[in-house]
C-alpha positions in Angstrom: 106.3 63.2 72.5 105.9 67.0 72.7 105.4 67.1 76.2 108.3 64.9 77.1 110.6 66.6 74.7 109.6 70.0 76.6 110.1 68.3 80.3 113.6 67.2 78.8 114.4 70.9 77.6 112.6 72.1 81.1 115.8 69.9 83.1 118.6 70.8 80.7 118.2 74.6 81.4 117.2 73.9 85.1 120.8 71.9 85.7 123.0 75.2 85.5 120.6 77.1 87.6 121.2 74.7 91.1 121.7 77.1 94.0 125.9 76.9 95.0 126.9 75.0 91.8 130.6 73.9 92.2 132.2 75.3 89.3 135.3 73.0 89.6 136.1 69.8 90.7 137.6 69.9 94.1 140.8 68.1 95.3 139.7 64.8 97.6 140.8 65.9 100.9 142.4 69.6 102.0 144.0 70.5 105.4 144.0 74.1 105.5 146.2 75.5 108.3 147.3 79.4 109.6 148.0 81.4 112.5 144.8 82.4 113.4 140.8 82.0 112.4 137.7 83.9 113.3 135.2 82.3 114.3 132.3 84.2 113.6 129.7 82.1 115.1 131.3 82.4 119.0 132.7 85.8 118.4 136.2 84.5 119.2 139.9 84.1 117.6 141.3 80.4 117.2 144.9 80.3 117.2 147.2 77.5 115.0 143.8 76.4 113.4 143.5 73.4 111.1 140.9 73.0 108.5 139.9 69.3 106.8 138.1 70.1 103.5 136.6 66.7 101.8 134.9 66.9 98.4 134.4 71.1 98.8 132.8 70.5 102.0 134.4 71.2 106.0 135.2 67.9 107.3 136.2 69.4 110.4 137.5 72.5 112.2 140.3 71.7 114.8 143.9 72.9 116.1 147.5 71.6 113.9 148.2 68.5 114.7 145.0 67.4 114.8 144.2 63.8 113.2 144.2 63.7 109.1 144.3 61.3 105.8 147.9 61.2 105.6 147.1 61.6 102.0 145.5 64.9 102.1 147.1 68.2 100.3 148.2 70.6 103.3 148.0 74.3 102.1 149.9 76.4 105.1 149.1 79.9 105.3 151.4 80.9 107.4 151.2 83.7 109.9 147.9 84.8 108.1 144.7 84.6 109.6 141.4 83.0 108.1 137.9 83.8 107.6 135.1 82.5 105.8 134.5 83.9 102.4 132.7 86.6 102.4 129.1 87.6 101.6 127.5 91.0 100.3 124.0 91.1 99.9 123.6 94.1 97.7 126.0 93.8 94.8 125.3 94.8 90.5 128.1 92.8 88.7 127.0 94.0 85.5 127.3 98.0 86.2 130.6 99.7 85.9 130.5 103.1 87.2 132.9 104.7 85.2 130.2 104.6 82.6 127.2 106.4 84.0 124.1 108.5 82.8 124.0 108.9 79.4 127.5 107.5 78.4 125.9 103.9 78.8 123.7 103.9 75.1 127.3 104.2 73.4 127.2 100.5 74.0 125.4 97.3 72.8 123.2 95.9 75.2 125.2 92.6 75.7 128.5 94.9 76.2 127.0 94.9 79.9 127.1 91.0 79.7 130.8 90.9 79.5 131.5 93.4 82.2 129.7 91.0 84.3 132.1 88.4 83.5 134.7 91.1 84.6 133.5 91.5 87.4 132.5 88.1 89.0 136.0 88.1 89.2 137.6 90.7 90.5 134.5 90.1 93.4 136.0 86.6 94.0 139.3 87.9 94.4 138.6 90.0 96.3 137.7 87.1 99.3 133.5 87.6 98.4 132.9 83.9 97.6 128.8 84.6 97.6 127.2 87.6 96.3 123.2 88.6 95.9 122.6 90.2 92.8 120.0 92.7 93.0 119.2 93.8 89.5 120.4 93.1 86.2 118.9 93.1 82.5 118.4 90.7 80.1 118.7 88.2 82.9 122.6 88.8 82.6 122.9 87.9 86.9 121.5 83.9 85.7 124.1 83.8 82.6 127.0 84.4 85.1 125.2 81.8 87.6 125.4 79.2 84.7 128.7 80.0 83.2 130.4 80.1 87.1 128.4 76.7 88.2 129.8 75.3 84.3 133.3 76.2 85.2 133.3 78.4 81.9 134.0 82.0 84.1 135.9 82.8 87.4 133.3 84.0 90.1 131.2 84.0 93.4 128.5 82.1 94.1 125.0 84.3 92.8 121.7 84.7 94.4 120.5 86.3 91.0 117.3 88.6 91.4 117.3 89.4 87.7 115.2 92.6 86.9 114.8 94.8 89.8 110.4 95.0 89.8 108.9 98.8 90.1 106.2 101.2 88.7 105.7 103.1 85.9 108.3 106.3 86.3 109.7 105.2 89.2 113.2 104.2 90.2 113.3 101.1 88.5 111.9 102.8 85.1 113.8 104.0 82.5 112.9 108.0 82.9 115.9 109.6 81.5 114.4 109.9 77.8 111.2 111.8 76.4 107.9 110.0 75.4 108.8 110.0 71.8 112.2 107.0 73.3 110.7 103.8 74.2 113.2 101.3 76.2 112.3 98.1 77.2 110.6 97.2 81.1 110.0 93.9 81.2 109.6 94.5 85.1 107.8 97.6 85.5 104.6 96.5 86.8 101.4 98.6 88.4 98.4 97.1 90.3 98.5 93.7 92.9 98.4 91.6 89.5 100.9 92.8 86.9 102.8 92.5 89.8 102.1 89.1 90.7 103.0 88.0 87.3 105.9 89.5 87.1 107.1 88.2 90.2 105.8 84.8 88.9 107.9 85.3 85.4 111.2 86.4 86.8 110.9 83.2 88.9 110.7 81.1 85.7 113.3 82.6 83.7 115.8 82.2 87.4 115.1 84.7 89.8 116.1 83.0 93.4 115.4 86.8 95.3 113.0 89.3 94.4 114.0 92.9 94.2 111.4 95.7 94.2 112.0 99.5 94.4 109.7 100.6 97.0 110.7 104.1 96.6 112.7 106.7 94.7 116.3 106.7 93.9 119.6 108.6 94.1 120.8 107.5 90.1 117.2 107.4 88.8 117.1 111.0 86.8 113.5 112.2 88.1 111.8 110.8 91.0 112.0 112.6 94.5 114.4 110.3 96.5 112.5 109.4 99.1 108.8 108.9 98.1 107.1 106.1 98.4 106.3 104.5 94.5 104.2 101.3 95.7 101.3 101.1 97.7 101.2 98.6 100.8 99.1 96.8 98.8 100.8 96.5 95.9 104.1 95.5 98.3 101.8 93.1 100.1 100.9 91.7 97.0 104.3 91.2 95.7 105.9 89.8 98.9 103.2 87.1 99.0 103.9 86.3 95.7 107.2 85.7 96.2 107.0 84.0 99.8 104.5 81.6 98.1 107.6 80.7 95.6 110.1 80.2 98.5 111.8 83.7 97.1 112.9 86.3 99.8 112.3 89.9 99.4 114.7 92.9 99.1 113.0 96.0 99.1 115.2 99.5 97.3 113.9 101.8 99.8 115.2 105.7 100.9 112.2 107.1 102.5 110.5 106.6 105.8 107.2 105.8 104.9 107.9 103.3 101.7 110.7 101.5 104.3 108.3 101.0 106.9 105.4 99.8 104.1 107.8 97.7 103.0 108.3 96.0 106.6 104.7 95.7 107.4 103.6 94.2 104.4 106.7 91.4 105.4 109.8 92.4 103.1 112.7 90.4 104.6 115.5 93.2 103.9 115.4 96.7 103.1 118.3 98.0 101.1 119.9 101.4 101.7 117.3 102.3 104.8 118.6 106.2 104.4 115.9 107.9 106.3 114.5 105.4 108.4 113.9 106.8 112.1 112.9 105.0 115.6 109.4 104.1 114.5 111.1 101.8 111.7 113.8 100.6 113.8 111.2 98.9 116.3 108.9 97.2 113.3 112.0 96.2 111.8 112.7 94.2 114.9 109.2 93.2 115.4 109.1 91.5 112.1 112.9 90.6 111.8 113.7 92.6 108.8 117.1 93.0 108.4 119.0 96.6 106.8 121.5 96.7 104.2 123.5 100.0 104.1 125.6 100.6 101.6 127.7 103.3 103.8 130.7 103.4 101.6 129.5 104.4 98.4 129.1 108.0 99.4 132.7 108.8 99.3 132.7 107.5 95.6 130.0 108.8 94.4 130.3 112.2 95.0 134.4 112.4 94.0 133.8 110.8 90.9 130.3 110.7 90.0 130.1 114.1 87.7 133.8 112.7 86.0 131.9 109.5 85.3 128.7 111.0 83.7 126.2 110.6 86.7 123.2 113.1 86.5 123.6 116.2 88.4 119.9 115.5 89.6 121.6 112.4 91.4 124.6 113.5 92.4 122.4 116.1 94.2 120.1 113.6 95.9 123.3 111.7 97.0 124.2 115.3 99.1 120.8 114.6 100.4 120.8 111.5 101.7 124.7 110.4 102.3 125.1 112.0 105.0 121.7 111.0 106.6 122.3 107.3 106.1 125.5 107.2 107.7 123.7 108.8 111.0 120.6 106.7 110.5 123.0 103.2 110.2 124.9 104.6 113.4 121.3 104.8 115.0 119.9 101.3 113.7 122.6 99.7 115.2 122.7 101.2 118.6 119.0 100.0 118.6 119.8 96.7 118.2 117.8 96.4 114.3 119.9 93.1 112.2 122.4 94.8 109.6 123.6 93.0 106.8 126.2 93.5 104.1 125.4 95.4 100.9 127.6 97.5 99.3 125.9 98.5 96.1 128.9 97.2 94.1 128.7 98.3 90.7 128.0 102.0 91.8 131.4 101.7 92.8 134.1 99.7 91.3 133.3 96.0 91.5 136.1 94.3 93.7 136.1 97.1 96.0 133.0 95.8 98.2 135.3 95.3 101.2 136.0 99.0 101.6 132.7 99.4 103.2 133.9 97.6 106.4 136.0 100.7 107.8 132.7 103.1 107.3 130.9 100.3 109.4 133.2 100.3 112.3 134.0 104.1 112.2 130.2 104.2 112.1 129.4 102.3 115.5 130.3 98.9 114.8 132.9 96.4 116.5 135.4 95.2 113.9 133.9 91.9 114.7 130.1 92.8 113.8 131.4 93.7 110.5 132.8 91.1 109.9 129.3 89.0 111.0 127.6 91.1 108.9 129.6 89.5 105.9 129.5 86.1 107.2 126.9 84.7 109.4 124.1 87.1 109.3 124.4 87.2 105.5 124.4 83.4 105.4 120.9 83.4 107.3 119.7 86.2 105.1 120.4 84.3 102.3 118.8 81.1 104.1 121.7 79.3 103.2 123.4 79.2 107.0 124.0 75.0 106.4 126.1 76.5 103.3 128.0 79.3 103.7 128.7 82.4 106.4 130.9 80.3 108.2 134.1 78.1 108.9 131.9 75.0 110.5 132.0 71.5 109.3 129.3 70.9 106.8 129.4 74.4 104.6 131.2 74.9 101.8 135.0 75.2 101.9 134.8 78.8 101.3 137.8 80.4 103.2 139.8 83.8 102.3 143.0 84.9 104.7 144.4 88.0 105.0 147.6 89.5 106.5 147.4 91.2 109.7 144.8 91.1 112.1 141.3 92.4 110.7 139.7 92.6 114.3 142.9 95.1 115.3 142.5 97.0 111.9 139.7 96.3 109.8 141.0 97.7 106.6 143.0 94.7 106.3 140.2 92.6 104.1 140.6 95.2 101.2 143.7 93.3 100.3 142.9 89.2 100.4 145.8 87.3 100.2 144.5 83.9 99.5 140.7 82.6 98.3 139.2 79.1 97.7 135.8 78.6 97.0 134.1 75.0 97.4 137.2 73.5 98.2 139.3 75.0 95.1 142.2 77.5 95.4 140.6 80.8 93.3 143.5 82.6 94.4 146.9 81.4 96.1 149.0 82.8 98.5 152.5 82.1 97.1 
C-alpha cells in the first residue's frame, strides 16, 4: 500500500512538470493572417501569409485564400509581419536588477518567488514564448513551470535548470559574507561524485538542463573573472552525468581555459564565452558547442549597476570583460562557431530580452541570423525543433508580429504587437 501510495504521489507532482504544458485551452481551429512572415528555416520573407492553427498546433502554413474550416476564428493582423515566438536561452526570471548586492537580504526568500511570477510575464509579452532558465533558488524556475502549464500565471514556456551547480567559493557560492554567515548551497559540489549527485538530485526535484559555472563571474563578489573553478574532470564527470539523464549542459564560463574545458569534456553550450580566442572557436565547431552571448547587458550594467547596489568588485570585472565579449562574439561569428540567444535577463530588466538583437547585428550579424538565433537554432539547442523555433506545421502555435520590418530595422521586436502561445492570444493586437 505504501509503495503504491508513493508511485501515486510520484505521478501527481510529475503531471505539472511535462515539457511545453499548454497552460490554456486553445480555440479548435485558428487562421492567422498578415502582411508578411519570416521564415526562418529558408531565410526568406512570405508575403499575404496564412496560418491554420488546430488544437495549439500549425495545421498548415500557406498564402490567404488558401483552403480552411469555414468555421475557424480568422485573427487578421494586418500590415504586420509575423515570426515565431521567440526563444532565449539564458534568461533568470526570478532576479530583478534593481535590487542587487547587498540590498537583496531586506527580503524574504520567497519575495524572489513572486518576482518570478512578474516576470514570466512581462517575458511573454514581450513575443519570448520559450525561455531556459538557467539558475534559480528554491527550485522557484519549476514552481513557475507548474503554475504556467496549470493556467494559474501568465508566461513562457520554461526549460528550468534550477540551481546553477559550482564549487566551494566560486561563482555559484555564496561568497559575499564572512565565515561566521552561513547561507544555504544546496548545489555547491567538489570532487566527480558530490557532483554526480547533485546533478542526479536537481533532476529529481525538475531540472530539464543542467547549469554549472565553469569559471568565475562578473556579479560574484570575490573570484577572478576568468579562472577556471572545475577541473576537466570534475566537468567531465558532471556532463556525463547529465547526458546519461537525457539533460543538456550549459556551462557559465568567462575564461579561456575553463570555456575550452568545458567543450572538451562535451558541454553542449557555453554561456557568456567573453574571452574565448581561435583555439576555442575551432573545438567549439569540432564538437558542436554552441555560444550564448549576452552582448546587451553591458550597456545596463555599467549605467545602472552602482545605482542598483551591484559590488564595485563586479562592476569592475564588467569594465573587464564587456568590451572583450563584444569583440570576441564579432570574431566567433566571422568563424563560423553556432550562436544562440541568451540574454541574461534578470541582470537586466526582465522583458527587455529583445534589446540584445541590435548589439547582434551592429556586432557582425545579418538581421536575419538574429533573428535564427532566437528561433531555429534555439529550438535545436533546446532539442525541441518538432516544437518550437519555427512557423512549420507540427510545432506549437507560437507566433508574435510586430510593426515594421525587423529584417530592414531590427529594433523593431523590442515592441511586439501581438503574442499567442499554443494556439491562445497572450496578447492582442487591437
Amino acid at each position: 500500500m505504501r509503495r503504491f501510495a508513493a508511485c501515486t504521489l510520484g505521478l501527481a507532482l510529475a503531471a505539472p512538470l511535462s515539457v511545453f504544458a499548454q497552460s490554456a485551452p486553445a480555440p479548435q481551429t485558428l487562421v492567422v493572417t498578415a502582411a508578411h512572415l519570416i521564415d526562418v528555416l529558408k531565410g526568406t520573407v512570405v508575403d499575404d501569409p496564412q496560418v491554420v492553427i488546430t488544437e495549439g498546433r500549425i495545421a498548415s502554413v500557406g498564402l490567404k485564400g488558401d483552403a480552411a474550416p469555414a468555421d475557424a476564428k480568422r485573427i487578421d493582423l494586418g500590415n504586420r509581419t509575423l515570426l515565431p515566438g521567440l526563444i532565449d536561452l539564458h534568461v533568470h526570471l526570478t532576479s530583478d536588477p534593481t535590487i542587487s548586492g547587498y540590498r537583496g537580504l531586506e527580503f524574504t526568500d520567497n519575495f524572489w518567488t513572486i518576482v518570478g511570477v512578474a516576470n514570466a510575464k512581462k517575458t511573454l509579452q514581450a513575443g519570448f514564448t520559450t525561455v531556459r532558465n538557467v539558475g534559480s533558488a528554491n527550485y522557484d524556475d519549476v514552481a513557475l513551470k507548474q503554475a504556467i502549464g496549470a493556467g494559474y500565471i501568465s508566461g513562457p514556456r520554461i526549460v528550468p535548470a534550477t540551481y546553477a551547480i559550482g564549487a566551494t567559493g566560486g561563482h555559484c557560492d555564496t561568497t559575499e559574507f564572512p565565515p561566521s554567515v552561513s547561507a544555504p548551497s544546496p548545489a555547491v559540489a567538489n570532487g566527480p561524485e558530490e557532483i554526480r549527485k547533485v546533478v542526479r538530485t536537481l533532476r529529481k526535484y525538475g531540472a530539464e538542463v543542467i547549469k554549472f559555472c565553469g569559471t568565475g563571474g562578473v556579479l560574484s563578489k570575490t573570484d577572478s573573472v576568468g579562472a577556471q573553478q572545475y577541473s576537466l574532470e570534475e566537468m567531465q564527470a558532471l556532463v556525463e552525468a547529465a547526458h546519461m539523464l537525457d539533460m543538456k549542459v550549459a556551462v557559465h564560463a568567462h575564461g579561456k581555459a575553463g570555456i575550452d574545458a568545458a567543450i572538451r569534456a562535451g558541454a553542449d553550450t557555453i554561456e557568456h564565452a567573453s574571452l574565448a580566442d581561435a583555439e576555442s572557436f575551432k573545438l567549439a565547431k569540432q564538437h558542436g558547442t554552441v555560444f550564448d552571448m549576452d552582448i546587451y547587458n553591458d550597456d545596463y550594467i555599467l549605467a545602472e549597476g552602482a545605482r542598483n547596489g551591484v559590488f564595485a568588485e563586479s562592476l569592475e570585472k564588467e569594465r573587464q570583460v564587456g568590451l572583450k565579449q563584444r569583440q570576441t562574439f564579432q570574431a566567433a561569428h566571422a568563424a563560423g562557431v553556432t550562436l544562440g540567444f541568451g540574454s541574461d535577463g534578470g541582470v537586466y530588466p526582465n522583458g527587455d530580452n529583445a534589446r540584445q538583437f541590435a548589439k547582434m547585428v551592429e556586432w557582425g550579424m545579418r538581421p536575419m541570423e538574429a533573428i535564427q538565433a532566437a528561433t531555429v537554432t534555439a529550438g535545436k539547442v533546446l532539442g525541441k525543433e518538432h516544437d518550437v523555433g519555427a512557423i512549420e506545421a507540427g510545432r506549437y502555435g507560437d507566433l508574435i508580429a510586430v510593426s515594421g520590418d525587423p529584417l530592414a530595422d531590427v529594433t523593431v521586436l523590442q515592441t511586439v504587437d501581438f503574442v499567442m502561445k499554443g494556439g491562445v492570444v497572450e496578447k492582442s493586437a487591437d
